[in-house]
N, C-alpha and C positions, 0 to 999 in steps of 0.2 A: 721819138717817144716823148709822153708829154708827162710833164710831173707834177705831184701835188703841192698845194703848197704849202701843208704842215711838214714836208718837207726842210722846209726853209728854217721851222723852227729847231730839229733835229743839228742842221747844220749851225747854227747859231749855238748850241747847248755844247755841240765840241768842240768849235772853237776857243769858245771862253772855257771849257776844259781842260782841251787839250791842245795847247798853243801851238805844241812842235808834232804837228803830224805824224812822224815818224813814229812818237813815244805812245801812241793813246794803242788801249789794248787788241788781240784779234779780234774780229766779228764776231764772233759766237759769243764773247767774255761782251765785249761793248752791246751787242743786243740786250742780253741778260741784265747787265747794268739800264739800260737805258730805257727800258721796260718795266725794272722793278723802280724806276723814280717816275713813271705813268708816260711817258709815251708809247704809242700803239705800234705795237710790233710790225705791222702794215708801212706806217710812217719811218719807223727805224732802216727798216730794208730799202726802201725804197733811197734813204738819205745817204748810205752804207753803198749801194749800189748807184747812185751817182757818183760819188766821192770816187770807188775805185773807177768808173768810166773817165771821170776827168784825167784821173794819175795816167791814165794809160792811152788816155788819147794822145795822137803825135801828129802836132804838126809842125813840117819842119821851117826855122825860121826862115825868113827870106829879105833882102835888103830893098830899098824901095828908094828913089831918090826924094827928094826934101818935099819936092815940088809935089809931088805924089798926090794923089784922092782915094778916098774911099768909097764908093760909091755902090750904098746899100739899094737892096731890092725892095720892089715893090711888099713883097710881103715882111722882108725886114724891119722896111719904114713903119707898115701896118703892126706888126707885133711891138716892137719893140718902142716906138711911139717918139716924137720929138725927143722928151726928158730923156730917157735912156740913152738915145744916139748924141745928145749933146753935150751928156754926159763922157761917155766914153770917147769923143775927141777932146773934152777939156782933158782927158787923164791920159791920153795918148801928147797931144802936146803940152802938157805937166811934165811927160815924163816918167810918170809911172808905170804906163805899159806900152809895151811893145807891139809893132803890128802883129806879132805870132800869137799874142797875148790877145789882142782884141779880137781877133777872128777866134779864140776859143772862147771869149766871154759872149761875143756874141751869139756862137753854137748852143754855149749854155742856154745862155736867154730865151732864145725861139724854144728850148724844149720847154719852158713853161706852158701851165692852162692857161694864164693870166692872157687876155686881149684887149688892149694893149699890156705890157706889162708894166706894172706900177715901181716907178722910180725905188722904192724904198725896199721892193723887193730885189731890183736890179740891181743895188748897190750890196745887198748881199751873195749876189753870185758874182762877181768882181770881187769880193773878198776873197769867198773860197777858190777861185781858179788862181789869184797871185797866193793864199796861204798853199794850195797844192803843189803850187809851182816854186816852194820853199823864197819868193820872195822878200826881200826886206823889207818889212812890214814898218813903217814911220808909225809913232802912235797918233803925230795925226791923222794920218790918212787910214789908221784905224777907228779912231774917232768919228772924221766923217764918214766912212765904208758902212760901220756898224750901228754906233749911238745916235750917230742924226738920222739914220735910214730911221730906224724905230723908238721913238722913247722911251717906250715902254722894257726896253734891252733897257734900260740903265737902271741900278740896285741902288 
């Protein structure tokens, strides 16, 4: 399924909301909120309805030795585009994610409309699959995840 990408802002506004996932209120209360500060109820669902598809997706981890490759598809390459892929090996050998982790950022990714998907939006589904995934969030690597993907995020 392919998703919008006022999506993206939805997911941004609950972040810098609601930091701990856990705590931010049910659907029904977060709609209602989230609507009466003007985003479109379309967009809300839609954002609400990813978020619980990541929580519940499971894949399970798998160890891989050092030497290992990743070796994306032809249509991966195409979606997801240099920047993205070069991306998510600098953050896998950083260290910040895990192979289990990158095979779910990059599931996220391909469901975007974006062709290719633009780095600044990739870098926010990478946020939200390690904030789902109750990751230890560094505030720099919040910093770059969030504020450098888009400027216009910073207050």
């Amino acid at each position: 399924m392919a998703y919008r990408i006022h999506m993206i802002d939805v997911l941004v506004y609950l972040f810098e909301n609601y930091y701990d996932l856990a705590a931010h209120p049910k659907p029904a209360t977060l709609m209602r909120k989230l609507t009466a500060i003007g985003f479109e109820a379309e967009e809300v669902s839609v954002a609400l309805d990813w978020l619980r598809e990541l929580k519940t997706v499971s894949i399970t981890e798998f160890t891989s030795d050092h030497r290992a490759q990743r070796i994306y598809t032809e249509d991966e390459q195409k979606k997801l585009g240099v920047e993205c892929l070069n991306f998510i090996i600098f953050l896998e050998l950083a260290g910040v994610v895990t192979p289990m982790l990158r095979e779910l950022i990059v599931e996220r990714g391909m469901c975007l409309n974006d062709d290719p998907v633009p780095l600044a939006r990739f870098k926010i589904i990478v946020l939200m699959v390690l904030w789902s995934r109750d990751q230890d969030l560094e505030p720099l690597i919040v910093e770059e995840l969030l504020y450098d993907a888009d400027p216009e995020l910073l207050h």
